[in-house]
FIVO-44829 format. One line per 4 residues: their letters; for each residue x, y, z of C-alpha. Coordinates in steps of 0.2 Angstrom, whole numbers. Example, Ala and Ser with C-alpha at 12.3 -4.5 7.8 and 13.67 -1.06 7.14 Angstrom:
<atoms>
AS) 62,-22,39; 68,-5,36
</atoms>
This chain:
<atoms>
XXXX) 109,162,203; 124,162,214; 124,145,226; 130,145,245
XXXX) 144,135,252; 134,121,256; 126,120,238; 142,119,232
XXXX) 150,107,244; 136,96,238; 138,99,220; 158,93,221
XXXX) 152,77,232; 139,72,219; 153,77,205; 166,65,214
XXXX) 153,50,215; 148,50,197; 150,32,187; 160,31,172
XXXX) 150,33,157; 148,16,147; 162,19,135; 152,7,120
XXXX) 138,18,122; 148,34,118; 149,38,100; 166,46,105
XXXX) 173,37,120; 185,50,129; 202,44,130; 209,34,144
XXXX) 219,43,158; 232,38,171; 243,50,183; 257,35,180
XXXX) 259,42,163; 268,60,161; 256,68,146; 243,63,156
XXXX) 250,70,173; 254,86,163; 234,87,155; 228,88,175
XXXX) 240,98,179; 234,112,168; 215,108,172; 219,111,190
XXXX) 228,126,187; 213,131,177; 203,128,193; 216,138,204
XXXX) 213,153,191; 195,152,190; 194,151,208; 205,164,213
XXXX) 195,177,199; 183,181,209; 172,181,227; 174,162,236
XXXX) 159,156,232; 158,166,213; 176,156,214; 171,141,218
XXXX) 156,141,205; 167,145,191; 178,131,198; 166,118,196
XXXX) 155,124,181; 175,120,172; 177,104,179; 158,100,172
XXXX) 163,105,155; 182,96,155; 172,83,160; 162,81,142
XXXX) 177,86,134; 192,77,141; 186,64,150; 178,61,168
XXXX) 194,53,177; 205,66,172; 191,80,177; 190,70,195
XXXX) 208,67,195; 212,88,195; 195,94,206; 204,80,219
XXXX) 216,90,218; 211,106,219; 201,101,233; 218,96,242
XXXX) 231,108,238; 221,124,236; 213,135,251; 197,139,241
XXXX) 198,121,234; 200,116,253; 180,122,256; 176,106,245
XXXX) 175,90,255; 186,76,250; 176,60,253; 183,44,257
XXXX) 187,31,243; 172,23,249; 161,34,246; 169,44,232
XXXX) 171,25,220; 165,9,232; 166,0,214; 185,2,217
XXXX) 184,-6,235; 175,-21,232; 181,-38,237; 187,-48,225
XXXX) 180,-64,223; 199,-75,223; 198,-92,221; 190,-106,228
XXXX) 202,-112,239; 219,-103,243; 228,-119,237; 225,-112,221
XXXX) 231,-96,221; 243,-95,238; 243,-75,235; 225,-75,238
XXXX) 231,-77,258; 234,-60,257; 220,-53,247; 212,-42,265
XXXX) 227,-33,264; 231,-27,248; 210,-24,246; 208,-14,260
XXXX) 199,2,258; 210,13,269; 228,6,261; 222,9,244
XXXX) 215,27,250; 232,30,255; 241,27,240; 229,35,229
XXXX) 232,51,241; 250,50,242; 251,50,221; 239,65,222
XXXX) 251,75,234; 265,71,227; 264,72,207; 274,70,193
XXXX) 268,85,186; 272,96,200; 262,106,216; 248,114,206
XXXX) 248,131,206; 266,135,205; 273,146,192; 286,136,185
XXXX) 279,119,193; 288,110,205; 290,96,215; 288,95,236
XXXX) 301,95,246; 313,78,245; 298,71,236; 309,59,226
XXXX) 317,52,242; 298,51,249; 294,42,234; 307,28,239
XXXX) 305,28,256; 284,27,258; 285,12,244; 297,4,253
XXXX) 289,4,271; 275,-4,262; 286,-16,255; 294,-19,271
XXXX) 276,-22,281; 268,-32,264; 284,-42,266; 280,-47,286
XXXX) 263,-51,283; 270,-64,270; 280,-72,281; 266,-72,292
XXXX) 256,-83,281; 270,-95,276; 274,-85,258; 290,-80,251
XXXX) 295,-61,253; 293,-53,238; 302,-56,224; 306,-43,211
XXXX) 303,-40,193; 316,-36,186; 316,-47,170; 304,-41,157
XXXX) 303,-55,146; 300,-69,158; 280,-72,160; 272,-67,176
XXXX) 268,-82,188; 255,-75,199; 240,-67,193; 226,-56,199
XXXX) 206,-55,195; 197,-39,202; 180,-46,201; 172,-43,214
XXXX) 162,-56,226; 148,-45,226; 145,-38,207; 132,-25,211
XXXX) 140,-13,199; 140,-23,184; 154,-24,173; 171,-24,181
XXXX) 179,-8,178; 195,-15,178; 203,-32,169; 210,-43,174
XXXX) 227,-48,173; 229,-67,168; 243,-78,175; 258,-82,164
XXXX) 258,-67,154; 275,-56,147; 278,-39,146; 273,-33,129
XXXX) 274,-19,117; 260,-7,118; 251,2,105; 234,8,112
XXXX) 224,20,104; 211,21,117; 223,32,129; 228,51,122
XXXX) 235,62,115; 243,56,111; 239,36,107; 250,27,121
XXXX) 267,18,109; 280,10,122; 292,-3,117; 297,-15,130
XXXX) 315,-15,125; 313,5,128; 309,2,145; 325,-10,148
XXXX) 336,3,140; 326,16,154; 330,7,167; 348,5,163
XXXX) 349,23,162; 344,24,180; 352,10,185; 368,17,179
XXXX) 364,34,186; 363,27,203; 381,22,202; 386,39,196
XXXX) 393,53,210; 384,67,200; 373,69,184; 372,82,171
XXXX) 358,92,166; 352,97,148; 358,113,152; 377,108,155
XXXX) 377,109,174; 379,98,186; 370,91,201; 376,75,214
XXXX) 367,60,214; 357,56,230; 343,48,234; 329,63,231
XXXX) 339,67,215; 335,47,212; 321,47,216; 313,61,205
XXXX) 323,52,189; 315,35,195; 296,46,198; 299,58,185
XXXX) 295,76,193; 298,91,186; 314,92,195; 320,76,185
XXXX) 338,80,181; 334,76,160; 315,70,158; 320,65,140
XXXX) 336,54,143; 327,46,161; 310,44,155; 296,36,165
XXXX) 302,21,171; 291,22,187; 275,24,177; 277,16,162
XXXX) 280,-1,172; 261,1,178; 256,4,162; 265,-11,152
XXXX) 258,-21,168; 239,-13,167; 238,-17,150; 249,-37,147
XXXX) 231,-44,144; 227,-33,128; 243,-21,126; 237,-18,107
XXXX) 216,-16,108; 205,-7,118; 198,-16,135; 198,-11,151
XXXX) 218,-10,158; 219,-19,175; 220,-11,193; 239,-5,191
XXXX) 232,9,179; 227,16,195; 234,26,209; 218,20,218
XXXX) 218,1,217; 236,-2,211; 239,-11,227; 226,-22,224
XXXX) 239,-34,212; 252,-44,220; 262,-39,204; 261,-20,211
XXXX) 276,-26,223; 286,-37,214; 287,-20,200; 292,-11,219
XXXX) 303,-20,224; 312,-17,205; 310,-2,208; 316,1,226
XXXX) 333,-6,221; 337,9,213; 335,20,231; 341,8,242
XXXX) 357,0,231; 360,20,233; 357,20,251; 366,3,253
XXXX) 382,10,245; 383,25,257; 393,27,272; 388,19,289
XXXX) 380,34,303; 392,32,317; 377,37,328; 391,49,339
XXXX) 380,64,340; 366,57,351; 359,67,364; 366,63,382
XXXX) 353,54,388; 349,34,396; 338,22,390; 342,3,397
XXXX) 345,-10,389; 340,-23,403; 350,-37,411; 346,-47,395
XXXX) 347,-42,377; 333,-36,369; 322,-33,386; 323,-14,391
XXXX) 314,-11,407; 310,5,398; 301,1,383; 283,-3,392
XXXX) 268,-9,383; 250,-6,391; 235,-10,382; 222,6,385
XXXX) 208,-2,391; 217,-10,404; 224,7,411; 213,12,423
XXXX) 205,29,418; 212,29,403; 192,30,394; 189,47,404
XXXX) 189,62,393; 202,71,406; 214,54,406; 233,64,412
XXXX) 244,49,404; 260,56,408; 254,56,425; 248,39,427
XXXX) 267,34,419; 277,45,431; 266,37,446; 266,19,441
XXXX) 283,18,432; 293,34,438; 300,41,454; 303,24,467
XXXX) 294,13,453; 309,18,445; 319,0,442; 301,-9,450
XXXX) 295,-22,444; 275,-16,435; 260,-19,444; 252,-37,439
XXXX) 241,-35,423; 244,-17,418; 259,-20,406; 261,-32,390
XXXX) 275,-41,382; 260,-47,370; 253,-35,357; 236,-42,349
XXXX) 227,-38,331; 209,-46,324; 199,-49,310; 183,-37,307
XXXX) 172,-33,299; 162,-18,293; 148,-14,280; 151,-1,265
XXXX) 137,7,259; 133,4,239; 122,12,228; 104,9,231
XXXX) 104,8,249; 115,-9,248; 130,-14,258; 143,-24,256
XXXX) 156,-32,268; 172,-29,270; 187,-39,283; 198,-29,290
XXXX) 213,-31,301; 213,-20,317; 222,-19,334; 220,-18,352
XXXX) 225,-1,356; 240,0,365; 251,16,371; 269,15,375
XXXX) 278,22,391; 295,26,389; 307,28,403; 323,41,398
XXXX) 336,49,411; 342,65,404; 360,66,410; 364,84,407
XXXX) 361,99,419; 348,106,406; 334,101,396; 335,94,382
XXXX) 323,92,367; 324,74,357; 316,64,343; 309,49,347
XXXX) 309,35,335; 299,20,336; 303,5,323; 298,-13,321
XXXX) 304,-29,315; 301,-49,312; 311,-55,325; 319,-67,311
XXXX) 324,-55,301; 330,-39,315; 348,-41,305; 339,-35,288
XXXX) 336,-15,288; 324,-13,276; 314,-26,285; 311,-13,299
XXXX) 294,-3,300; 293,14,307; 279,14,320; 280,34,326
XXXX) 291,48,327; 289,62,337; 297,76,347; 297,76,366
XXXX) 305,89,379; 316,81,395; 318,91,411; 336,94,415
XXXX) 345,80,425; 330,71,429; 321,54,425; 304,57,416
XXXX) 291,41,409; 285,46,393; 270,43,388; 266,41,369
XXXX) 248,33,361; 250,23,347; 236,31,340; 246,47,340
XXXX) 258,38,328; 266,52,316; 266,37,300; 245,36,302
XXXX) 232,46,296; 224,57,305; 212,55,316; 215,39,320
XXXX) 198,34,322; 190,14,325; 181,7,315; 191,14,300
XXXX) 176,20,291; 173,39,283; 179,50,293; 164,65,297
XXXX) 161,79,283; 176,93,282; 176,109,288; 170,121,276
XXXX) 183,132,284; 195,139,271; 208,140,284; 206,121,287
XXXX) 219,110,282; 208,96,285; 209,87,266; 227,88,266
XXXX) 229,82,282; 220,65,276; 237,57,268; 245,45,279
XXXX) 244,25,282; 228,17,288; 228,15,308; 220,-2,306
XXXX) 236,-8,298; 246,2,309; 253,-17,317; 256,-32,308
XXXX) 245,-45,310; 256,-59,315; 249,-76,318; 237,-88,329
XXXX) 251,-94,340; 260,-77,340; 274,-71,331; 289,-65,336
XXXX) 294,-46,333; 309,-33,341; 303,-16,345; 316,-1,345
XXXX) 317,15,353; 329,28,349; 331,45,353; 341,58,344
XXXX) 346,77,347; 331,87,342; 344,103,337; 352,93,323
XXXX) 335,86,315; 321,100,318; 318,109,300; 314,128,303
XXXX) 297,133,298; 290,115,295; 270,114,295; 265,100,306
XXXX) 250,90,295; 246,73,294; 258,58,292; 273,65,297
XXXX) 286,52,290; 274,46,276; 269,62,269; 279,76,275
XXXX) 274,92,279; 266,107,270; 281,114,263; 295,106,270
XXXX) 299,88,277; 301,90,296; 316,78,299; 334,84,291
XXXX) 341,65,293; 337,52,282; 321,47,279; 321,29,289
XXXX) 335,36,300; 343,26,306; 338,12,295; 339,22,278
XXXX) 360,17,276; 374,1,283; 376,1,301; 395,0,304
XXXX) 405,-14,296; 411,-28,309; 392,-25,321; 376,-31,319
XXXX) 361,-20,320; 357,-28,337; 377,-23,343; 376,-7,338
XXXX) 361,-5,349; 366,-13,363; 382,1,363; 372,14,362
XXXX) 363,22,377; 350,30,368; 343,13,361; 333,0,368
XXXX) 325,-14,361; 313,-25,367; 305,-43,360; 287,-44,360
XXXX) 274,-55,353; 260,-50,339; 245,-63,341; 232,-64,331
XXX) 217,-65,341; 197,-68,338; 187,-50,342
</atoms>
């Protein structure tokens, strides 16, 4: 009997939530998968084109049927993560696969959201400070979704695979704006910014243990990694085919390679042709992708770094590997960024060896830089809920901006209350359903929602159409630039000679998933439209975490606007979706400049990042103040 959409839809929910199978109750366990490692990557690969196929063969529905019925069976036979791993994406990538709703991680494995329990007292284990962040739900729900979009193995479907647009520069660039907001919220608590791991054979300080302070689920699916542990030679049968072998002093020589690649101007492929090194070209050695310029010679230095850390507790038996075997709780382990940070040095000791931007093709256009540095009158902060109006279903921002900053408000000073130079986070909380009609709590930072008016003169007798760029950084450390934090990035249209007030919710910011929504719980079932993008549109950093969360007494932060020329960075044809600047586009990334621009390479020799500003009139900065507040 043929079942309806919403049959089906229900069927791949009730697929998706499924538990493990007790592995020591199977008289054949099926072997271990990860997307980290590359035979693995390729074995979901082809189930998902096996769904694409079956899908495709016949009417939706008959389609969608045939789809599932294959992920039932590949799940007996190969194994139920890599059968969840392919229908995920299926359900993402494909239009017919698109009818299936993607649930939240939440919903989808709460066993993998739990809060760990941590120890005692943070005396004993100072990472611990930090465990809200790198356990929230939404942050490893993005990570997760960004390694299932963009894959090793290639965009499913395509005949021969390959890999979305500038996905190895992607790869580099969303890792390391995490690196750079993980790093703020270390300073925040008095820790050290990260360091990184780039020595294999000294033991591993800090530790991590994923039990969780509410065991409902029983065992812990994941081990954990003890402290003072060494990289160690794996020979695990348990993951296959075939068995997992991988000698750490093959990983040094693997890195080396790219190392040394880095350095190169160009690289030779198996084929005797050559291609330049830049940082996509980098990026999808360091990542491998089916555009790696020689899989063999580069290997899988990435991945096999999450493997030979998922499995230092027992490299040679068979228990459970720890959280960094998964795309979905990776971020969980303070060890995941010290292996980043490794691993960034390959893209931005790239980046950092690259010409300065002389920032000479900005559009002609004004935005102050105030009678003192670092205090545009033009970068203006308002908290929504103290805008009046602003709750009203028809709320005209931009004209509540051009009355109360344009026109003769122009160089005023703001009405009393309405603006900020304070922006303000809070710890909260919210319940996640569990099995069994239980619940478990979890912290969570969020913000006070702010919006930004921005005041810009357009000095040219036409209009002119620019990209506004919004970035962030710890005041102490605005001379580092991989220390800034992209906030937002969007396209705006200025009327010829004329003064306009911009006006810009955060919530709109292009680096968040979308919709931003508060609290930052399951978003409502998706569309059973085929047309609907919806399940792609689901990548992109958590709006919770959107601002760091500073401290009690306030912490000191630089904001930046910038605005470049719209002609020179529009890409033709580009498919607006989701995060723009952490997980592109459909088919090409929407931004022909550097991803970070203009962050991604050296500001001019001679000039600090705050002189170059400070000379350019379309930069501003401002210094504000994150406090962190009680709700």
């Amino acid at each position: 009997m043929m079942a309806d959409i919403d049959e089906l839809r229900q069927r791949a929910a009730a697929f998706m939530r499924q538990p493990a199978p007790d592995a020591a109750a199977l008289e054949t366990p099926p072997p271990r998968f990860t997307p980290f490692r590359i035979e693995d990557s390729i074995r979901a690969r082809e189930l998902t084109d096996r769904l694409i196929a079956l899908a495709e063969g016949e009417g939706e529905e008959a389609g969608l049927q045939a789809a599932l019925d294959e992920a039932d069976r590949a799940a007996q036979a190969e194994g139920l993560d890599l059968a969840k791993f392919a229908l995920l994406a299926f359900s993402i990538h494909h239009p017919r696969g698109r009818r299936l709703p993607v649930e939240s991680l939440e919903q989808r494995a709460p066993e993998k959201v739990l809060p760990s329990a941590g120890p005692a007292a943070a005396a004993e284990d100072p990472e611990s400070r930090l465990s809200w962040y790198r356990e929230d739900p939404k942050a490893n729900e993005h990570h997760e979704h960004w390694h299932v979009v963009y894959r090793t193995s290639g965009i499913p479907g395509t005949n021969p695979p390959r890999a979305k647009d500038r996905q190895g520069e992607l790869f580099f660039y969303m890792h390391q704006q995490m690196l750079a907001r993980y790093d703020t919220e270390r300073i925040a608590v008095q820790l050290e910014r990260v360091k990184r791991l780039d020595d294999y054979g000294v033991p591993i300080e800090e530790g991590y243990d994923p039990t969780p302070l509410n065991p409902v689920f029983g065992d812990v699916p994941y081990s954990p990694r003890q402290p003072g542990l060494t990289m160690a030679d794996l020979d695990r049968a348990d993951f296959g085919p075939p068995p997992l072998r991988y000698a750490v002093a093959q990983h040094r020589t693997i890195a080396q390679r790219v190392l040394d690649a880095a350095q190169r101007p160009s690289l030779e492929k198996p084929d005797g042709t050559t291609v330049a090194v830049d940082a996509d070209v980098l990026g999808d050695i360091e990542e491998p992708s089916v555009d790696s310029v020689d899989l063999r010679f580069f290997g899988n230095h990435h991945g096999m770094g999450h493997l030979l850390l998922a499995c230092i507790d027992d490299p040679t038996g068979a228990t459970p590997p720890g959280v960094m075997i998964d795309p979905a709780t990776a971020i969980r382990d303070p060890v995941f960024y010290r292996w980043h940070k490794h691993v960034d040095d390959i893209g931005s000791g790239w980046l950092g060896r690259q010409a300065p931007h002389d920032f000479s093709d900005g559009p002609d256009v004004v935005i102050r830089e105030g009678t003192q540095p670092n205090a545009s009158p033009d970068v203006i902060l308002c908290f929504k809920d103290a805008i009046p109006g602003s709750a009203n279903p028809g709320f005209d921002g931009a004209a509540f901006g051009e009355q109360a900053f344009g026109g003769a408000n122009w160089s005023a000073p703001p009405p009393d209350g309405l603006t900020t130079d304070e922006l303000q986070t809070m710890m909260l909380q919210r319940a996640i359903p569990l099995p069994g009609d239980s619940t478990v709590d979890v912290t969570y930072l969020d913000q006070r929602e702010f919006v930004y008016f921005l005041r810009v003169e357009n000095r040219r007798p036409q209009a002119q159409r620019v990209t506004v760029r919004i970035f962030l950084v710890a005041h102490d450390f605005a001379d580092d630039r991989q220390m800034w934090i992209e906030l937002d990035k969007f396209q705006h249209t200025l009327p010829a000679s004329g003064r306009t007030v911009i006006y810009r919710p955060a919530a709109l910011s292009s680096v968040i998933r979308k919709p931003a929504v508060k609290p930052p719980g399951p978003l409502a079932d998706p569309s059973p439209d085929p047309d609907d993008e919806e399940n792609y549109c689901d990548c992109g950093w958590p709006y919770n975490l959107l601002l760091p969360r500073g401290t009690r007494d306030g912490m000191a932060f630089r904001l930046l606007v910038m605005l470049t020329d719209w002609t020179k960075d529009e890409v033709p044809g580009d498919t607006h979706c989701g995060s723009m600047s952490f997980c592109g586009a459909k088919d090409r990334y929407p931004d022909r400049r550097g991803m970070g621009y203009p962050f991604d390479r050296p500001f001019p020799a001679g000039r600090s990042i705050a002189q170059t500003i400070a000379a350019r009139d379309n930069m501003a900065t401002r210094d504000v103040t994150i406090r962190w507040v009680d709700p």
